[in-house]
N, C-alpha and C positions, 0 to 999 in steps of 0.2 A: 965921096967917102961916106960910110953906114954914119949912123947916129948912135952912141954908143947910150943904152940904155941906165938912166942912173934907179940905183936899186936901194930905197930908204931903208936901214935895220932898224926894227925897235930893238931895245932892252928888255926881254922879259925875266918878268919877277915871278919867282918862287914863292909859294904860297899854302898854307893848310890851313884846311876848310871843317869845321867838327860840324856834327850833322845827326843833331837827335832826331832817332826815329830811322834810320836810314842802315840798318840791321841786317837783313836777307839781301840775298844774291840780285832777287826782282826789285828790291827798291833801289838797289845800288842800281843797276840795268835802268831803273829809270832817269835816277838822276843824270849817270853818264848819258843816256841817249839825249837830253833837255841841255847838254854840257857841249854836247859835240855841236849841234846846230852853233853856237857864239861862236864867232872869228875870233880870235886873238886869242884862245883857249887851247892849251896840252894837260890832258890830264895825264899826270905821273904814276898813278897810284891811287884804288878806291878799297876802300874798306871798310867793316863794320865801323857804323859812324864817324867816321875820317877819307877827308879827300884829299888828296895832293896835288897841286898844277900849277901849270906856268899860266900866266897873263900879260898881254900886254901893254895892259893899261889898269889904271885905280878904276878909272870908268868900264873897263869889263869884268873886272872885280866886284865890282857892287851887280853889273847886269849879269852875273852868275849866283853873288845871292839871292838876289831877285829869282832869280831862277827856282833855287829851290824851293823856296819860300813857295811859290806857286805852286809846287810839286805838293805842298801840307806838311815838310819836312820844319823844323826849327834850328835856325843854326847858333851854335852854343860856343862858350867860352874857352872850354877843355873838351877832351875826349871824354865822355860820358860811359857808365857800364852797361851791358845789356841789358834792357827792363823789361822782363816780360809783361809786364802792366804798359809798356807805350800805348798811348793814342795819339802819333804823330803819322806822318806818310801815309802809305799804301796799304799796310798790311794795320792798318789801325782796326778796322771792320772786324 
């Protein structure tokens, strides 16, 4: 008789992620491409400076702020307004 395959579910948690600096369509485009590489990562929704995604874990939750953090983005408490004076991300230059 086969071996019937056991199949572990995580719980993923729903999460918003605010993200000064992170403004144009190209930073979004980077953060998501630097988001998709992590396992346990869905992102739901990217926008001027706000992310939305599932995780499934605390531990890739921080290894997704980490993420950005790398990118030169800063991640912030609330949804921030557009500033054209940013020098955070990509388009700081």
């Amino acid at each position: 008789m086969p071996e019937l395959c056991s199949t572990k579910f995580h719980r993923m948690k729903n999460t918003t992620i605010y993200v000064t600096g992170m403004e144009s369509t190209h930073c979004q485009t980077r953060v998501k491409r630097a988001l998709d590489a992590i396992a346990g990562t869905n992102i739901t929704n990217i926008e001027a400076g706000k992310l939305e995604l599932t995780v499934d874990s605390e531990h890739t939750e921080e290894q997704v702020k980490s993420s950005i953090e790398k990118l030169g983005y800063e991640i912030s408490a609330g949804h921030t307004v557009n500033d054209p004076t940013c020098t955070t991300g990509c388009c700081a230059d």
